[in-house]
VEXZA-437935 format. One line per 3 residues: number of its first residue (from 1); their letters; for each residue y, x, z of N, C-alpha, C, O. Coordinates in pm, 1 decimal. Atoms other than C-alpha are relative to their C-alpha. Last residue first. Layout:
// residues N
NUM) a) Y,X,Z,Y,X,Z,Y,X,Z,Y,X,Z  ... $
***
This chain:
// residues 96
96) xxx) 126.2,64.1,138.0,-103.5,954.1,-911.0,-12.5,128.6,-55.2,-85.6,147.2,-152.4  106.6,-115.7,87.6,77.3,1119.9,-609.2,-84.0,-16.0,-123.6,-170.2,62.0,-164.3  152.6,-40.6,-8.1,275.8,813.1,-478.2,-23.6,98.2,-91.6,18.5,93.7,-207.2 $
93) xxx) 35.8,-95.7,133.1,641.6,756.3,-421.8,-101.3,45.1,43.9,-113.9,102.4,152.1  32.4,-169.1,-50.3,742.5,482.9,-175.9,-27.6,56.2,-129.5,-16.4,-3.9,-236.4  106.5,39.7,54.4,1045.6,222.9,-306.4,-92.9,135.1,30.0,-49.0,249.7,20.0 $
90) xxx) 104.8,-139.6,-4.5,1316.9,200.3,-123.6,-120.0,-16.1,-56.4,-182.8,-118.4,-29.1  153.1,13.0,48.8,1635.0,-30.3,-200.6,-111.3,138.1,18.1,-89.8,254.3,-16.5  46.4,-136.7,156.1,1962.4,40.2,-42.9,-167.2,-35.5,26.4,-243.2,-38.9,123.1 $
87) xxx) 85.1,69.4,102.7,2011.3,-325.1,110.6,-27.9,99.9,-78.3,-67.0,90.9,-194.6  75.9,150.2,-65.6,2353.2,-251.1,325.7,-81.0,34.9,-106.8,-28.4,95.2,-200.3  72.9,43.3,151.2,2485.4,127.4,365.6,-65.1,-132.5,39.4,-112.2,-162.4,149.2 $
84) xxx) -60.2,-81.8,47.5,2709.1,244.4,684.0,-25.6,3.6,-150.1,43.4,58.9,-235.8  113.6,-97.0,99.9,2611.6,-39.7,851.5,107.3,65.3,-53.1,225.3,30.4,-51.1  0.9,-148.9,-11.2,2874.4,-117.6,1164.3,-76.3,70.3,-76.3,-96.1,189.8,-54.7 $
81) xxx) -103.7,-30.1,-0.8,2897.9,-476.8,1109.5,48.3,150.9,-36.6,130.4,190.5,-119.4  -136.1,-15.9,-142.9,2597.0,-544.6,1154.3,114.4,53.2,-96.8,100.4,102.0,-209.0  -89.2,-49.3,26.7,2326.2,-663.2,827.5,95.2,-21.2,144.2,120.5,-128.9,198.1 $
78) xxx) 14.2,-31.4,-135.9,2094.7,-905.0,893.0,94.9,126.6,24.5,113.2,147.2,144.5  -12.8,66.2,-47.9,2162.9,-1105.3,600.4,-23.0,22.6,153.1,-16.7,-59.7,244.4  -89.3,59.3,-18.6,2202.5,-816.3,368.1,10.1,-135.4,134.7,121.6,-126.2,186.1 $
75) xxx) -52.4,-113.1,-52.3,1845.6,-691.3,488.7,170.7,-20.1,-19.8,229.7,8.1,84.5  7.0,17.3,-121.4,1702.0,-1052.5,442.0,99.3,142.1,53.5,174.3,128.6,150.2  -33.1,84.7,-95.7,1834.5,-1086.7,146.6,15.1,0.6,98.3,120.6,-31.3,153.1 $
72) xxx) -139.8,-20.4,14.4,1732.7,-771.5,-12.1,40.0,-75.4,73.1,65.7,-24.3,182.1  -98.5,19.8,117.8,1377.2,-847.1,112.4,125.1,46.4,4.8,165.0,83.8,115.1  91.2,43.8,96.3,1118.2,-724.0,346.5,19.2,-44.9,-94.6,-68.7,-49.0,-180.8 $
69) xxx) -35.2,128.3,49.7,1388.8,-528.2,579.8,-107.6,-5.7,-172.3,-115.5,72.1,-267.4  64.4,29.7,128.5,1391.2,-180.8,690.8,-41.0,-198.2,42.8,-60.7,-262.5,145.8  63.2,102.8,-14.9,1629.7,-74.6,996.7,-50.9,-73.4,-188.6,22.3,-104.1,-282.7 $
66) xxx) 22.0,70.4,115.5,1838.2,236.0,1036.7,-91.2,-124.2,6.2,-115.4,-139.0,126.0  85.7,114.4,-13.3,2014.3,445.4,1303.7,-26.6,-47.8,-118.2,52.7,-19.8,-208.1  189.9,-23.1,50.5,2071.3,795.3,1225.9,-73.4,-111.5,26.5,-196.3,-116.5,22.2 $
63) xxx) 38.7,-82.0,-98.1,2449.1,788.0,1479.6,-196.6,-14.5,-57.8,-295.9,-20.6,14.6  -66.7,-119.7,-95.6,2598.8,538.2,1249.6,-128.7,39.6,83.1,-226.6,-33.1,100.0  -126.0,-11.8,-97.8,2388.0,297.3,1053.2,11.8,117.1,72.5,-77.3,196.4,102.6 $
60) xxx) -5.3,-108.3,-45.3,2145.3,250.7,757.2,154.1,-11.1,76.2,262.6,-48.9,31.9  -161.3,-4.2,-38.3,2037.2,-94.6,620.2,-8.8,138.7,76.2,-118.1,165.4,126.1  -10.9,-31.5,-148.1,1697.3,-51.3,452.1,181.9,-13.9,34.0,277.3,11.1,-39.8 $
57) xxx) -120.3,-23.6,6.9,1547.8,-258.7,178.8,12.7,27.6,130.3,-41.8,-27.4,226.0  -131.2,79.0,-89.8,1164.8,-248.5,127.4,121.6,31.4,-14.6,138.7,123.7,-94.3  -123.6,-6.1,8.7,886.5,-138.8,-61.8,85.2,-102.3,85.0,74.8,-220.7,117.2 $
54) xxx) -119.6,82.2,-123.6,530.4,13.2,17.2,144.8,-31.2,-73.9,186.6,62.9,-141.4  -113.0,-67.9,-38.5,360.2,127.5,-318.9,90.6,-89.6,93.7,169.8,-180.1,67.2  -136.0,-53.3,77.5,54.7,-84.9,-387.7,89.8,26.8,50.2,116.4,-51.2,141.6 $
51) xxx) -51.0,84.7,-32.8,-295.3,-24.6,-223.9,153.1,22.1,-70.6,202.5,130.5,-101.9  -85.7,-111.5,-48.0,-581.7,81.6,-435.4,149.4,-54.6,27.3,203.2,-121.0,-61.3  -78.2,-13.7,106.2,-843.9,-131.4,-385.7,143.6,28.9,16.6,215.7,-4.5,110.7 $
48) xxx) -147.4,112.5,-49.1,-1070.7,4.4,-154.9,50.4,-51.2,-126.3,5.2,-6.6,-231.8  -104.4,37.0,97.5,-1413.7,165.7,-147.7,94.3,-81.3,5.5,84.4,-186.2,69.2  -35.6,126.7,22.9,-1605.5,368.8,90.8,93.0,-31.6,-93.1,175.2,51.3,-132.2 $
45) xxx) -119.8,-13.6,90.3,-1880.0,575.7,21.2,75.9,-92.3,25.5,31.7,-204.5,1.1  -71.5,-138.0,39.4,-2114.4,753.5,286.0,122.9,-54.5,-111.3,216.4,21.4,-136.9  1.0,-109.1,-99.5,-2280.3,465.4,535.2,40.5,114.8,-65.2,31.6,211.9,9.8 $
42) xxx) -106.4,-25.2,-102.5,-2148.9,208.6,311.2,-3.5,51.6,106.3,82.3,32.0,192.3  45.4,-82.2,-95.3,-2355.0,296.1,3.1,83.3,-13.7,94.7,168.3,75.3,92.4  -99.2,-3.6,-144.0,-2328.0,58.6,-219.7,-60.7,58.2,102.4,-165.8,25.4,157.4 $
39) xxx) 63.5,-19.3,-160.4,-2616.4,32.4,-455.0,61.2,-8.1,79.0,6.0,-54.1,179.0  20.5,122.7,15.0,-2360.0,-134.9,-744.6,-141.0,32.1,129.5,-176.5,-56.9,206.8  140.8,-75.1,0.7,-2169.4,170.2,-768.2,-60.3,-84.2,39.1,3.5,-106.7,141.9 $
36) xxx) 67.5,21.9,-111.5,-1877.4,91.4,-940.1,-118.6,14.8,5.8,-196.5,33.5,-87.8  122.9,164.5,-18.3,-1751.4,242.8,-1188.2,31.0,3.4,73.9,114.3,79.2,123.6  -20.9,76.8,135.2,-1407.0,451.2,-1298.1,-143.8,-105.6,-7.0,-165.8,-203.5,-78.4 $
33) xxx) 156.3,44.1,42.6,-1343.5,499.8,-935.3,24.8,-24.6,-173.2,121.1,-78.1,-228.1  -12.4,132.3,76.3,-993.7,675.5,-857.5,-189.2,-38.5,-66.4,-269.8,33.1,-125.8  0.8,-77.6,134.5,-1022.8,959.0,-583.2,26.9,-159.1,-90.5,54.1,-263.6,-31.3 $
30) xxx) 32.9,108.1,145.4,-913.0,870.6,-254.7,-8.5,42.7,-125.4,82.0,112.3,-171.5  -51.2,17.4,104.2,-925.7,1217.6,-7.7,-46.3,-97.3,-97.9,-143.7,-76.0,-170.1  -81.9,77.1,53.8,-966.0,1135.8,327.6,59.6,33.0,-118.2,179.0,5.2,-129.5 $
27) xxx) -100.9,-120.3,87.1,-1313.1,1302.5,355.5,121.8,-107.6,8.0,83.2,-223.9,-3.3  -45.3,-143.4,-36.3,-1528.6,1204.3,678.7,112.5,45.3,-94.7,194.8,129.7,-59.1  -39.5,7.8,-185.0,-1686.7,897.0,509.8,-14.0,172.3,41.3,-93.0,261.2,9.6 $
24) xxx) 125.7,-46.2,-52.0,-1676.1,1014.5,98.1,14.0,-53.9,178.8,113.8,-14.1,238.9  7.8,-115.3,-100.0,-1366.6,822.0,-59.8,-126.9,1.3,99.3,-169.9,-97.4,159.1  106.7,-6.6,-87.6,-1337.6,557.4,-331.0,2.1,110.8,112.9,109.2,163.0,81.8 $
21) xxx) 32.6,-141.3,-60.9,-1041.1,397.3,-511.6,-126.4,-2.4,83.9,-173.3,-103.6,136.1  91.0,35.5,-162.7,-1011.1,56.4,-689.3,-35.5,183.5,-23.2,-73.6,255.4,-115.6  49.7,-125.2,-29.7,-720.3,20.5,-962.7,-90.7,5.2,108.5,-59.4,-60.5,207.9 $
18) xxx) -32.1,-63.1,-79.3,-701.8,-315.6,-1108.8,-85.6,177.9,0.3,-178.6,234.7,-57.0  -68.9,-129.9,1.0,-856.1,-391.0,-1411.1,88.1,39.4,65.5,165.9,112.5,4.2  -124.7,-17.0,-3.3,-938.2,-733.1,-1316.9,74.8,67.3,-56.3,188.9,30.6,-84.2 $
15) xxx) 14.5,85.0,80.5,-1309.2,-690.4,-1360.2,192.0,-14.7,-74.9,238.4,9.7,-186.3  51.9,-32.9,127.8,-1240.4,-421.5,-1154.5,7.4,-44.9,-97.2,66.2,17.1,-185.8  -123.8,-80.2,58.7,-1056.8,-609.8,-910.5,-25.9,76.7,-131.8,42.2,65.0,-233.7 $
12) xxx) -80.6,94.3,108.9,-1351.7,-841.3,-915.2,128.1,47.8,-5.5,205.9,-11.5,-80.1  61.2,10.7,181.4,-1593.6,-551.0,-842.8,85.6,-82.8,-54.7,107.5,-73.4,-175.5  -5.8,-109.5,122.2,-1377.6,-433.4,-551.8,-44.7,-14.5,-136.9,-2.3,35.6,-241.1 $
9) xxx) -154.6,-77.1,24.4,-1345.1,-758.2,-356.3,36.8,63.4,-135.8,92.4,25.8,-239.0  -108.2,135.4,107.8,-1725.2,-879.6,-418.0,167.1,18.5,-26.7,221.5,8.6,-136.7  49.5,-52.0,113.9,-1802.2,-537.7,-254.2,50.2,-117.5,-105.2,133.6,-118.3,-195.7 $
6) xxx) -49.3,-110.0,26.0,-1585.7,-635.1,40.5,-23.0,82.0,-104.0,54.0,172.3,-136.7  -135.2,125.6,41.9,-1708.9,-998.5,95.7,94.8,188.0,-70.6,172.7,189.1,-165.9  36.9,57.4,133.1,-2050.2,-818.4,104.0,124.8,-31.1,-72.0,146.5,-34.2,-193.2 $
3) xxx) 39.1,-102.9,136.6,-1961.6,-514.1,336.2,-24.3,-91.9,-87.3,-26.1,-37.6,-197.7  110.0,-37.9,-8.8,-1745.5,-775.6,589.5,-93.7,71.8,-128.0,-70.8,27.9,-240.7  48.6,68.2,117.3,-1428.9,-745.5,661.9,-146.9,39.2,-19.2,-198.5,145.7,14.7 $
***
């Protein structure tokens, strides 16, 4: 993506009141922006908007097998015979 289409991104999440994170190049720690920095520095800061918590449904089978699925549906509907759990919901857990 390119640094303009990418600053236009972040400011209209802002606007938005989304969350937009920043991090130093070299550090991977995201901090939460409360501006933006309207010099943009994309040889030391980059900025994202902050991405939302992976979720899916997983079917879980014998012998530690498992398989994640993009809806309930789909994970019921693909579902063997041999699950041991259908469609348990996962949702990740973030550090806020």
């Amino acid at each position: 993506m390119s640094e303009l289409k990418t600053a236009v991104e972040v400011a209209q999440a802002l606007e938005r009141g989304e969350v937009v994170e920043y991090c130093w190049h070299g550090d991977a720690t995201w901090r939460k922006a409360r501006s933006y920095n309207w010099s943009w520095f994309p040889d030391r800061i980059i900025y994202r908007i902050k991405p939302k918590p992976l979720e899916c449904w997983v079917n879980v089978y014998s012998k530690g097998g498992s398989q994640a699925h993009s809806s309930e549906s789909d994970a019921r509907e693909f579902a063997s015979r041999d699950a041991l759990r259908v469609a348990v919901h996962m949702r990740e857990v973030t550090n806020d």
